[in-house]
C-alpha positions, 0 to 999 in steps of 0.5 A: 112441567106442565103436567107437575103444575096440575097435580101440584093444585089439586091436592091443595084445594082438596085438603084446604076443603077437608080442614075446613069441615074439620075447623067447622065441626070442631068450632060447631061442637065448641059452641054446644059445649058452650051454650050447654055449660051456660044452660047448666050455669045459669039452671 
């Protein structure tokens, strides 16, 4: 049981971890599209 409870924990931070760069790379290339449509709107 003891042993379960480690394996149990790890993964989890490991994969919060990756979908978090995942979230920031995505929201990072949100925020180019974005600021690159304004540039070409407002030229």
């Amino acid at each position: 049981m003891q042993n379960g409870q480690p394996n149990n924990t790890h993964p989890l931070p490991h994969s919060a971890h990756g979908m978090g760069t995942l979230m920031v790379r995505f929201v990072g290339l949100l925020t180019v599209a974005v600021v690159l449509m304004t540039l070409i709107w407002n030229s």
